[in-house]
C-alpha positions in Angstrom: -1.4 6.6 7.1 1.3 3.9 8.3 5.0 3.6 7.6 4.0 0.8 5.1 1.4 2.6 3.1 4.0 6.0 2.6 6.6 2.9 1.7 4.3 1.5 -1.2 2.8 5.1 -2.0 6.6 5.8 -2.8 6.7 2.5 -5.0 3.7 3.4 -7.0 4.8 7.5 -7.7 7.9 5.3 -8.8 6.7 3.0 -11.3 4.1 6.1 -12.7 7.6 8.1 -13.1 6.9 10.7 -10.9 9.7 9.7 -8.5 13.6 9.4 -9.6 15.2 6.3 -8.2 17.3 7.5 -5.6 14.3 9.1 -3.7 13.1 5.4 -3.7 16.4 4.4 -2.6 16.9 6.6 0.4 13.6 6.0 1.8 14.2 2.2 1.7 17.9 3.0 3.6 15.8 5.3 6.2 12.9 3.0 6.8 15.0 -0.7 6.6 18.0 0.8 8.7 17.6 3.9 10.4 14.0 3.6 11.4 14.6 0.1 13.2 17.7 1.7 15.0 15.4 4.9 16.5 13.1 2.8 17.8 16.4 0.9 19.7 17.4 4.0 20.9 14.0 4.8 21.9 14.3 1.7 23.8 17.0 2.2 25.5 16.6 5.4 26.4 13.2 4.8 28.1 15.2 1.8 30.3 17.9 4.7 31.2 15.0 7.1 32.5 13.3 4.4 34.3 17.0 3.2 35.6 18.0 6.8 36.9 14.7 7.3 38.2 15.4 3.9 40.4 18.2 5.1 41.7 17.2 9.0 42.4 13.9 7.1 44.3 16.0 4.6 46.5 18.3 7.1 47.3 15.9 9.6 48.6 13.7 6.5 50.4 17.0 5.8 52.2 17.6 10.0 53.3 14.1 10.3 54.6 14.7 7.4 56.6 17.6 9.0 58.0 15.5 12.6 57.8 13.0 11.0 60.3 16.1 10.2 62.8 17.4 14.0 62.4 14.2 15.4 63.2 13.4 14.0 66.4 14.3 16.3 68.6 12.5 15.3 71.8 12.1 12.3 74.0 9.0 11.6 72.3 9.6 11.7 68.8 6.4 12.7 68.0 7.5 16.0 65.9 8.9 13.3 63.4 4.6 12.1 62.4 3.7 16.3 62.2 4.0 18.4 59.2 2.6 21.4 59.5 2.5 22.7 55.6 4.2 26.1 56.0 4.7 28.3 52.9 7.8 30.4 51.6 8.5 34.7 51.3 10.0 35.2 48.0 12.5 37.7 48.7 13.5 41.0 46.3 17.1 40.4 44.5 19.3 42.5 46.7 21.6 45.5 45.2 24.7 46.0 45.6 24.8 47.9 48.9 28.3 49.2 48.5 26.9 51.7 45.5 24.9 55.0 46.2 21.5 55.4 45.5 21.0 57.3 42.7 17.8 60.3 42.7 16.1 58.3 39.3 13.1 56.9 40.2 13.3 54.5 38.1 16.4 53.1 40.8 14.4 54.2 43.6 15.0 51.3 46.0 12.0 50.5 48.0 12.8 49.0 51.2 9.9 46.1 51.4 11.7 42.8 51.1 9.1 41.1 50.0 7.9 39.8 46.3 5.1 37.7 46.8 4.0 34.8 49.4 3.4 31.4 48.1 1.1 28.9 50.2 3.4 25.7 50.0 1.6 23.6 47.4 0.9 26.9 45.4 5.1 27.4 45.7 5.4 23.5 44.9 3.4 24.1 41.4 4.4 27.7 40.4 7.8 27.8 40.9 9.0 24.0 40.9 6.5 22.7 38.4 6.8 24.9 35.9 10.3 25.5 35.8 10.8 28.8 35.8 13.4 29.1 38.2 17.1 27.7 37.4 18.4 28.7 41.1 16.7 29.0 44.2 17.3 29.7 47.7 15.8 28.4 50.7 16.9 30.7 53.5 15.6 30.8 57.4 16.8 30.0 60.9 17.8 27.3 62.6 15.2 24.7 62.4 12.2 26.5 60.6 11.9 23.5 58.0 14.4 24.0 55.4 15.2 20.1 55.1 11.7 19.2 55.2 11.0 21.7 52.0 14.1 19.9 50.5 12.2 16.7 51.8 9.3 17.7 50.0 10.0 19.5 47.0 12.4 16.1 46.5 9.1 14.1 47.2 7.3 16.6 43.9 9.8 16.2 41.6 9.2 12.1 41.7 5.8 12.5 41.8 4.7 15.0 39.3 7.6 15.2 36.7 10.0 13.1 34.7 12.8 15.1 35.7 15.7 13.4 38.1 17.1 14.8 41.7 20.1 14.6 43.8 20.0 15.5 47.4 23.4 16.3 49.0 23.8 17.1 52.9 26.6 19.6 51.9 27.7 18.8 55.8 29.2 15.8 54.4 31.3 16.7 51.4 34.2 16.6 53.6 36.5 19.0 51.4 34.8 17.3 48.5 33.6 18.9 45.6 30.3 18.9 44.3 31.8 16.8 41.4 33.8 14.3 43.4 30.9 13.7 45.8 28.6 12.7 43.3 31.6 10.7 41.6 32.8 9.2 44.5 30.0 9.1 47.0 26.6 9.4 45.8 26.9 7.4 42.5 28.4 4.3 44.1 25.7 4.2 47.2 23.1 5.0 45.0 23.8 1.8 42.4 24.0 -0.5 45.6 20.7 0.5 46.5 19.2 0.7 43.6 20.7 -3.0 42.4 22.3 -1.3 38.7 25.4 -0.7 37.4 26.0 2.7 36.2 29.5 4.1 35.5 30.5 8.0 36.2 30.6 8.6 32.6 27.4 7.6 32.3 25.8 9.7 35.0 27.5 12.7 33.8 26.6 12.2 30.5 23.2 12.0 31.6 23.3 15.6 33.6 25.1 17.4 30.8 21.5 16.4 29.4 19.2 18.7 31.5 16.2 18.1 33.6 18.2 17.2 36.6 18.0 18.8 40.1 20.4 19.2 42.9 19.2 19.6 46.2 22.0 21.4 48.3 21.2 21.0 51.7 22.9 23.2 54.5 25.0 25.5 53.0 26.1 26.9 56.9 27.5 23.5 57.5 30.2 23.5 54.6 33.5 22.3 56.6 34.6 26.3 55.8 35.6 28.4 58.8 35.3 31.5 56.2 31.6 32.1 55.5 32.4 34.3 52.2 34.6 30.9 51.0 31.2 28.7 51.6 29.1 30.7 49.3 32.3 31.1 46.9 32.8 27.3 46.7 29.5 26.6 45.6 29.2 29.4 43.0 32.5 28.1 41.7 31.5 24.4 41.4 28.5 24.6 39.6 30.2 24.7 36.4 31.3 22.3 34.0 28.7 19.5 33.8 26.6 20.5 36.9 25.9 24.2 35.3 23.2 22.3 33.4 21.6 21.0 36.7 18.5 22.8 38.2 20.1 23.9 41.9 17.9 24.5 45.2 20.1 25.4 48.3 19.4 25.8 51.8 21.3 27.9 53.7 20.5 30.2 57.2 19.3 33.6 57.0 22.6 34.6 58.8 24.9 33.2 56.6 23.2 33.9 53.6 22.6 37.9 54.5 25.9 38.6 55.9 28.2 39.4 52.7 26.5 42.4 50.8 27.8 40.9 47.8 26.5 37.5 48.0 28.9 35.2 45.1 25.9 33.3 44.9 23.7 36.6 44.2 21.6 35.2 41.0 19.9 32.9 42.9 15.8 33.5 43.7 15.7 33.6 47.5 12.9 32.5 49.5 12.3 32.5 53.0 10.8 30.2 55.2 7.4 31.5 57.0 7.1 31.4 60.6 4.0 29.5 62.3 1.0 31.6 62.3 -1.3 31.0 65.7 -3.4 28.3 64.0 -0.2 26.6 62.6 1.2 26.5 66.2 -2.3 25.1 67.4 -2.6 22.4 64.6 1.0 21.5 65.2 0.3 21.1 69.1 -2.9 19.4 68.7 -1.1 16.8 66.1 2.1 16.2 68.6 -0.3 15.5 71.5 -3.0 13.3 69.8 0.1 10.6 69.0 0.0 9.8 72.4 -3.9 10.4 72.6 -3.2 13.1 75.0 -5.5 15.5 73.4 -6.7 17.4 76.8 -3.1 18.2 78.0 -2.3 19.8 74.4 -5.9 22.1 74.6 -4.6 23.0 78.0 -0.8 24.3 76.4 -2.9 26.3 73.7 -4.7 28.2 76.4 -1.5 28.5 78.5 0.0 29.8 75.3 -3.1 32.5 74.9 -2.7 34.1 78.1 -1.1 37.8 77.8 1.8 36.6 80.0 2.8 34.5 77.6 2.6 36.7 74.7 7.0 36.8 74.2 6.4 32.6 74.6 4.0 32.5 71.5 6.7 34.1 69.6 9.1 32.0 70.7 7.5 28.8 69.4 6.5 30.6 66.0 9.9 27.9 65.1 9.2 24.1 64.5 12.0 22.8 66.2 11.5 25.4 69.8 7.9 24.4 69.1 8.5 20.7 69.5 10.8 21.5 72.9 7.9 23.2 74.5 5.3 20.3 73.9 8.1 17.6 75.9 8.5 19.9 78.4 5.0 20.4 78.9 4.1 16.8 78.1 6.5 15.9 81.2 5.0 18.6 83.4 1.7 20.4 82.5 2.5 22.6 85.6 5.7 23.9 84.6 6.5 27.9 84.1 6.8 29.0 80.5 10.1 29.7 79.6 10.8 33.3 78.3 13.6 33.3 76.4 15.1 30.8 73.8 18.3 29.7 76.2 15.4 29.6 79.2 13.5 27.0 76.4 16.8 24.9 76.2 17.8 24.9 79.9 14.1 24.0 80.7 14.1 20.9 78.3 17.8 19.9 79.6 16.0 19.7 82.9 13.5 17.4 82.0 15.9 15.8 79.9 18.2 14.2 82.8 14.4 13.1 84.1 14.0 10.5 81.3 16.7 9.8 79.4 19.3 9.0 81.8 16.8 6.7 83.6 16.9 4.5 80.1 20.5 4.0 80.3 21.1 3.2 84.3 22.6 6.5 84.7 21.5 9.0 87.8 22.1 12.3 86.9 18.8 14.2 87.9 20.7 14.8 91.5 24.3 15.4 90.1 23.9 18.7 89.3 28.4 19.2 89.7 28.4 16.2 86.9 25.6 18.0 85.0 28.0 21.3 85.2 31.1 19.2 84.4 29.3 17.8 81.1 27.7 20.5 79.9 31.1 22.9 79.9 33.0 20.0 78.1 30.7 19.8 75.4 30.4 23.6 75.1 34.2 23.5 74.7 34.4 20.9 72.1 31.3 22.9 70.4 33.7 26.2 70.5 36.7 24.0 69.0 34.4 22.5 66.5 33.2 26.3 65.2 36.7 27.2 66.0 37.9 25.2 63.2 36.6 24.1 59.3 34.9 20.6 61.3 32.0 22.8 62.3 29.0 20.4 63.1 30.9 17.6 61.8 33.7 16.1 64.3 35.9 13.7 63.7 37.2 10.9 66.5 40.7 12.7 66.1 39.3 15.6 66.0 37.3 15.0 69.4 40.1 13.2 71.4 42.7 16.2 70.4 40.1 18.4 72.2 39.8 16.2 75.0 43.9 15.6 74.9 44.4 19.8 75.1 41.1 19.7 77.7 42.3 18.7 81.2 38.7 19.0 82.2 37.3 17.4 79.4 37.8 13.3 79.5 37.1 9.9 77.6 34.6 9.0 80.5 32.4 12.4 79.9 32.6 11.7 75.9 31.2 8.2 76.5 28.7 9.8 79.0 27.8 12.5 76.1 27.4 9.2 73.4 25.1 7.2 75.9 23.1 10.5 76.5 22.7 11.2 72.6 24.3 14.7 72.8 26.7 13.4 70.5 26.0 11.1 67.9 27.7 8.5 65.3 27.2 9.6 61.6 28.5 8.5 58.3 31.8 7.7 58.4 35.0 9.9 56.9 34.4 9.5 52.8 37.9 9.2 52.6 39.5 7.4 55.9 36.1 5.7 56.7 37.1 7.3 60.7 34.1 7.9 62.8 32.7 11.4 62.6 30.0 12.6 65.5 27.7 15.9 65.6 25.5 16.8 68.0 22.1 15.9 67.9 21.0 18.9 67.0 23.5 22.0 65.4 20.9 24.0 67.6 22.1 22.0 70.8 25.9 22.6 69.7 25.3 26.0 69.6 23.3 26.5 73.1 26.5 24.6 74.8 28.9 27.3 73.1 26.9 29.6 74.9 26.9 27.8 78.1 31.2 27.5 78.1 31.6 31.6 76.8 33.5 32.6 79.8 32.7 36.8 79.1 32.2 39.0 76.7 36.4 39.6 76.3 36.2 36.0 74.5 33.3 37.5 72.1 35.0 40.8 71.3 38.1 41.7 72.3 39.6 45.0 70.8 43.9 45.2 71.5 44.1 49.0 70.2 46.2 49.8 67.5 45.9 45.9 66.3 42.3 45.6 64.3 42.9 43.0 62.7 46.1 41.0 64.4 45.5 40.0 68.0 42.2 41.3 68.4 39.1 38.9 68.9 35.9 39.9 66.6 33.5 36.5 67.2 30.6 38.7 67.3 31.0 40.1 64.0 31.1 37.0 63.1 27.6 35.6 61.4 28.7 32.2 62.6 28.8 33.2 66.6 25.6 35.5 66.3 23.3 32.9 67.4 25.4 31.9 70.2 25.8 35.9 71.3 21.8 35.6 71.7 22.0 32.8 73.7 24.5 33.8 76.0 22.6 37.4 76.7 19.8 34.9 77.2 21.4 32.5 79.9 23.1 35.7 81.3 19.3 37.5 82.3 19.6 34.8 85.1 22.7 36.1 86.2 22.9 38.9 89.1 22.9 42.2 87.9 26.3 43.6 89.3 27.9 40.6 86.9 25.6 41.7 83.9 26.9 45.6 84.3 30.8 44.9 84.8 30.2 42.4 81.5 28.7 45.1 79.9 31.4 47.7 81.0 33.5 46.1 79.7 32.4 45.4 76.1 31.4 49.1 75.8 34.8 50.1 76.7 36.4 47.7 74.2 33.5 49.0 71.2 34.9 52.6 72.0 38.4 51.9 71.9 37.8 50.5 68.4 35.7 53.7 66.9 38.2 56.1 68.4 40.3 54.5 65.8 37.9 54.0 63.0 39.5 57.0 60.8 42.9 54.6 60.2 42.2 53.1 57.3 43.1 49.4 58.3 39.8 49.8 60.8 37.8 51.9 58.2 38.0 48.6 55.6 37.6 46.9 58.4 34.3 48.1 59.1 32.8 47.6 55.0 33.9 44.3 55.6 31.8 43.7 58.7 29.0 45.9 58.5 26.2 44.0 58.7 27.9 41.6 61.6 28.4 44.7 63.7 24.8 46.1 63.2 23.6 43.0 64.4 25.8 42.8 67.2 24.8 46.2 68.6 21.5 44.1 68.9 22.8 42.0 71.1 24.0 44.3 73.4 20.8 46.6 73.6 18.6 43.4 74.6 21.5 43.2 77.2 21.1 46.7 77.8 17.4 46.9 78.4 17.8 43.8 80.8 19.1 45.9 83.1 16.8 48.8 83.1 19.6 51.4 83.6 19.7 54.8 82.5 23.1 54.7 83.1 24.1 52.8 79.4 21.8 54.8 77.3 24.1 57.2 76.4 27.0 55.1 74.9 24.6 53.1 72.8 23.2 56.6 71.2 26.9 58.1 70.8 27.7 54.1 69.6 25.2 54.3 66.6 25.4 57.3 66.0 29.0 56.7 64.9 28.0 54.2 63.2 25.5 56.1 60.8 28.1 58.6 60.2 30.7 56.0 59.3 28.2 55.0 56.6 27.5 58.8 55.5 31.1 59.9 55.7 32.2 57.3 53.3 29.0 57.7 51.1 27.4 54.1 51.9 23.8 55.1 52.2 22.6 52.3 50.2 23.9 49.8 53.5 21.4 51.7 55.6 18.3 50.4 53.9 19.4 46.8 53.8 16.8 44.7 55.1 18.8 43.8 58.3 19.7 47.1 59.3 16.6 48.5 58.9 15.1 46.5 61.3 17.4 46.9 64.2 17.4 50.5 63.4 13.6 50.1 63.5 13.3 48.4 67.0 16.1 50.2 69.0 16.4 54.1 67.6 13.4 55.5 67.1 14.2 57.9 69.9 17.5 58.3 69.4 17.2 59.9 66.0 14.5 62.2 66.6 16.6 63.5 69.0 19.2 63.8 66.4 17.6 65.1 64.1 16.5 68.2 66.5 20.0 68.7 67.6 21.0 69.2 63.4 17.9 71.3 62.4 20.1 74.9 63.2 22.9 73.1 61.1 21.0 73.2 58.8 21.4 76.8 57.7 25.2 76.8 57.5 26.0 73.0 56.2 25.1 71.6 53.4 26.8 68.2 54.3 25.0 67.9 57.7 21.9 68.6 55.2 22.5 65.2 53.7 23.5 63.7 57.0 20.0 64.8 58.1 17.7 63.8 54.9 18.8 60.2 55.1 17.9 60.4 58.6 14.4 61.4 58.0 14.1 58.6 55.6 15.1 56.1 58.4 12.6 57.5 60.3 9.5 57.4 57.6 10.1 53.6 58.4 8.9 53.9 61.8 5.5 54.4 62.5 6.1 56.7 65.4 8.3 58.9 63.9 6.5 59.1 60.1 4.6 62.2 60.8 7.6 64.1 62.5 9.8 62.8 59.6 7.4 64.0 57.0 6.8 67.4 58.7 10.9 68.1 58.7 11.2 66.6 55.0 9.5 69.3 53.5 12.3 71.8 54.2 14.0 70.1 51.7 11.5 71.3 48.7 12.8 74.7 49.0 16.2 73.2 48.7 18.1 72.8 44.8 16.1 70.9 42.3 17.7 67.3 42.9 17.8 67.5 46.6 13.8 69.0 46.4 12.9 66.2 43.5 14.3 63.2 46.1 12.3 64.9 49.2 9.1 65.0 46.9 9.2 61.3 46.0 10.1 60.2 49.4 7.3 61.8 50.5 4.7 60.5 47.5 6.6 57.3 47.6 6.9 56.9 52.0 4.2 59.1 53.2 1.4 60.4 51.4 0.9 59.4 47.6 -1.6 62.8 47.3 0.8 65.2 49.4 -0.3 68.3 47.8 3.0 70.5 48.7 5.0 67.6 47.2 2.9 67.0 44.0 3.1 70.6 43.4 6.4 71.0 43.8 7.2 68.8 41.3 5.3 70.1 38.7 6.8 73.2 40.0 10.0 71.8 38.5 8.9 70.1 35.8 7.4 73.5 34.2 10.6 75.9 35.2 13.0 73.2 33.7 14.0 72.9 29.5 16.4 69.7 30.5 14.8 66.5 29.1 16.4 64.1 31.2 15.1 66.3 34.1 11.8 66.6 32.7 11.5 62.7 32.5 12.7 62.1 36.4 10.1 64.3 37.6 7.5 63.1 35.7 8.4 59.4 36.0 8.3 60.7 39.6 5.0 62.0 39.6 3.5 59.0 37.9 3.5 57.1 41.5 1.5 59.8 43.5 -2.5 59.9 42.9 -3.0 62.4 40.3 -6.1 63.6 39.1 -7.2 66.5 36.2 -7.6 69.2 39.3 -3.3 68.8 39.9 -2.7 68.6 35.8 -3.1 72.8 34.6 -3.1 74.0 31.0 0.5 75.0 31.9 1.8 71.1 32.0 -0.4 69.9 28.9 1.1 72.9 26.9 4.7 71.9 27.8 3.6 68.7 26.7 2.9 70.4 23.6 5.7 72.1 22.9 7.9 68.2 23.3 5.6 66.9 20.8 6.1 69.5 18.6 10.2 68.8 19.0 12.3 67.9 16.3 14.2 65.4 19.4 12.9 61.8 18.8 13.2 61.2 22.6 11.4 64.3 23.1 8.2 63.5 21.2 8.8 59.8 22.4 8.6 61.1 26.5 5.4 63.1 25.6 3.8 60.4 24.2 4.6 57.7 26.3 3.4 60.2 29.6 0.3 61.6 27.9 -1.0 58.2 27.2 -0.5 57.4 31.1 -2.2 60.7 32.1 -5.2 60.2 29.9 -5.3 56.2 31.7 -5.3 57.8 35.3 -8.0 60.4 34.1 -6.0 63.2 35.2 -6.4 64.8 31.5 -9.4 64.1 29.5 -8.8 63.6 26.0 -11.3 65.2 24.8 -11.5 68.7 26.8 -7.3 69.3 26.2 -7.1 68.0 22.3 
């Protein structure tokens, strides 16, 4: 039935009397006035989602032009016409680290990082599609991909919803807000390119709305020399009317992992997967077939599969080191694989001067003083650049102060950097309109910090007695970590005398610092920068094993041992099972702790804190496959211990080790019989609920107990037995029937 017919069944019911007259009347106001202004509205409003979605289109035609320009990374290009679909690791939300554990199983924090694996179109259609997600994270290194998934889930949301999206290179806000660039920036570029005319009012009128997605690009490149103050601002400006907006970030691992108490903690993190061997394969056969060189990129795969290569294949597991290999190979098919990520950089920088100077007029394959000269000045306006809030982003006043302090550095070798493409011209200033320049890559910058770190006293340099005044802590910074690596990488090259004294001397300057770590300026010193320093003992093992001396084994073990206790003494256990620590502990200590862990057995019998010391120990170890059985074996001491320490042994074991461990299972039902406390009774259980039981483990003993709780005049009581005899009967480890 139409509009009409309901407007002259209304007339009728009126003249039969069924209907009073201002029924009549209000439906001939609604359908002569209000109806015709609806379908206005409706109008209008389907103009305004076709005009927004104009704009959000041009605008992100016009970045993937520019995308295509930041991803070529070689002389080629070719990386730029490859997309190898990779998918995302949807991380677990993190804890807060700074808090012990406590023994409830129900907090029992598992130590696997990861929540599920999505394939990408799978993550494309399950988590962006159907809009379950309000925040998201995009986290991995330096060039895995995270602007092409912002590329690409940006490319989704035109495709396959109504909904509108803003990309933002966060690089370029410039001491913007979110709000003002938007305003100020995005707004009137997009309305140029689009051909409209829509006013700020407008557009934020149309976000307070909903169904509107930010895509925050680079959150390491925020123009912030204080990492906790990047993740801060952003947290902060996405109130007002952006809190309504749909946000997906992209920051690196780094960054993102280095604060245990993330300010932008409520986001969903997912990380980016690395190439698997086919991936790699698909990818080389693609970047070779643009140039119909087909043969030359079958003959890289094979190089690639020869056990010699295996620490190359890992290396190249990364898009952007991935692309490197295939120009240096595409340049010379009988080069060495490089075996290290600085040895990949210095091998393409070779081949580099081969080509590209050649374009330009310039000879500087046999300059290898100019080369040298170059290279350090960029390195040093690199260092200024991370020095300072500019980061990747430098300014021409920013460059030519650097060059005015540098007496080495020069106009001639910035002009010689610009005609090379080392640095290039970007947007300008948003608010002087001044030429800013980045390197072509932040990777590049990075590498040519490395290449101008004159020694390890630049890195970390402890003054004792002044932690935090006019001592130098770069390496604990998350910032500097990737250019630590690299310079340990370039340094392998280096003679070993000049490896040893560099070492020396940073070994020297990490003792100095723990002999102090009681004071309680270097104590908070250390919660601030735990994670930092864990990492940073990395970098100094690789170091270490480069040199294949006995001679530094036994600072490192004394080193983290320290460190463990630092994190014991002060009750931080929870710190020791973040993701990152756990790994380094994982690849370097296996040894050292066993060891440990012999030397404390006799103190065992006289201290109880050592006890605890110890336990948390063995749990480190059940994460190494090595050590598990050894870790196990010494664990169950700890049943025989009192009830809370024996109820955390017997679910580390059920949970780490062995889900059927007979000794554990029995122990617990050991304690769940001998104890009358409730809240007792329901951690063991709860406990035992994750190990394999079966009716042979459940005696008349437990289902009588059972019993007697059902038969309790406590609520909870009765509540508990239920709710855990229901569970038994599911497993079959009671049978209904036989124990009515």
């Amino acid at each position: 039935m139409t509009s009409v017919d309901f407007f002259f069944l209304f007339i009728y019911l009126y003249i039969l009397g069924f209907l009073p007259a201002y029924l009549l009347i209000a439906y001939k106001w609604l359908w002569e006035t209000k109806f015709p202004e609806w379908q206005e509205r409706q109008k209008n409003s389907s103009v305004n989602i076709d005009w927004w979605r104009k704009v959000c289109a041009k605008m992100l035609e016009k970045q993937q032009q520019n995308q295509l320009i930041r991803r070529k990374a070689t002389q080629m290009g070719f990386e730029t016409q490859v997309y190898v679909q990779l998918g995302l690791v949807e991380r677990k939300q993190q804890q807060n680290l700074r808090e012990e554990i406590p023994i409830k199983p129900m907090n029992f924090r598992e130590n696997e990082v990861i929540e599920r694996i999505y394939e990408h179109y799978e993550f494309l259609s399950e988590v962006i599609g159907k809009n379950q997600n309000k925040r998201l994270a995009i986290v991995g290194e330096s060039g895995s991909g995270k602007t092409t998934w912002v590329d690409k889930i940006a490319t989704y949301i035109k495709d396959e919803t109504e909904d509108l999206y803003i990309c933002i290179s966060l690089g370029s806000l410039q001491k913007k807000t979110l709000e003002e660039y938007i305003i100020e920036k995005w707004l009137p570029n997009a309305t140029a390119y689009a051909d409209l005319d829509i006013d700020s009012k407008t557009l934020e009128k149309r976000l307070r709305q909903g169904g509107v997605w930010l895509l925050l690009d680079g959150v390491d490149e925020i123009g912030e020399t204080s990492i906790s103050q990047k993740l801060e601002n952003i947290r902060e400006q996405l109130t007002g009317w952006l809190s309504e907006a749909r946000v997906i970030l992209t920051c690196r691992t780094n960054v993102w992992d280095t604060y245990l108490n993330n300010p932008l903690s409520g986001f969903d993190t997912y990380k980016t997967q690395e190439f698997k061997p086919e991936d790699v394969e698909r990818f080389i056969q693609d970047w070779f077939t643009q140039d119909k060189k087909e043969q030359r990129g079958q003959a890289l795969q094979d190089k690639l599969k020869e056990p010699q290569h295996e620490h190359v294949s890992q290396l190249v597991t990364n898009p952007l080191r991935l692309a490197l290999l295939c120009q240096i190979f595409y340049n010379n098919p009988n080069a060495e694989l490089p075996e290290t990520k600085a040895g990949l950089y210095q091998q393409f920088i070779r081949y580099f001067y081969e080509w590209k100077p050649a374009k330009i007029g310039i000879d500087l394959v046999n300059q290898p003083t100019r080369q040298h000269e170059l290279h350090q000045a960029l390195g040093r306006l690199a260092i200024a650049g991370l020095n300072s809030s500019a980061r990747f982003r430098l300014t021409n006043s920013f460059v030519h102060e650097v060059i005015k302090n540098d007496q080495l550095f020069n106009d001639e070798l910035f002009n010689l950097a610009l005609n090379l493409d080392w640095l290039v011209l970007i947007d300008p200033d948003n608010q002087t309109d001044e030429p800013i320049y980045q390197f072509f890559n932040p990777s590049f910058q990075e590498y040519f910090a490395a290449l101008a770190v004159p020694n390890w006293e630049f890195m970390f340099n402890h003054v004792p007695g002044e932690i935090l005044e006019n001592s130098s802590y770069k390496i604990f910074e998350s910032d500097w970590q990737e250019i630590a690596l690299m310079w340990i990488d370039s340094m392998k090259s280096e003679k070993s005398s000049k490896l040893e004294i560099e070492l020396t001397k940073v070994i020297d300057s990490i003792f100095l610092m723990f002999s102090d770590y009681s004071q309680e300026d270097c104590f908070q010193f250390y919660r601030i920068k735990i994670l930092p320093f864990i990492t940073s003992l990395v970098c100094l093992l690789k170091l270490n094993r480069y040199l294949e001396s006995e001679y530094f084994y036994n600072p490192w073990e004394l080193i983290i041992l320290k460190f463990i206790h630092i994190l014991v003494k002060d009750n931080y256990w929870g710190q020791l099972y973040h993701p990152l620590i756990l790994s380094c502990i994982n690849k370097f200590t296996d040894d050292i702790l066993s060891e440990q862990i012999n030397k404390v057995d006799e103190s065992l019998k006289y201290d109880t804190d050592y006890s605890s010391y110890r336990f948390e120990i063995l749990k480190l170890m059940l994460e190494i496959p090595s050590q598990r059985d050894f870790a196990a074996e010494k664990m169950l001491n700890y049943l025989h211990l009192n009830d809370e320490m024996a109820i955390e042994a017997a679910l580390t074991i059920i949970v780490k080790y062995d889900k059927s461990h007979p000794l554990a299972i029995h122990k617990l039902i050991d304690l769940f019989l001998r104890t009358s406390d409730l809240e007792k009774c329901y951690v063991i259980f709860n406990s035992l609920l994750q190990s394999s039981l079966n009716s042979e483990l459940i005696n008349h003993q437990v289902i009588l107990k059972f019993r007697d709780f059902l038969e309790s005049e406590n609520y909870d009581s009765r509540e508990m037995s239920i709710y855990f005899l229901i569970e038994l009967i599911s497993r079959e480890a009671i049978n209904i029937i036989d124990d009515k």
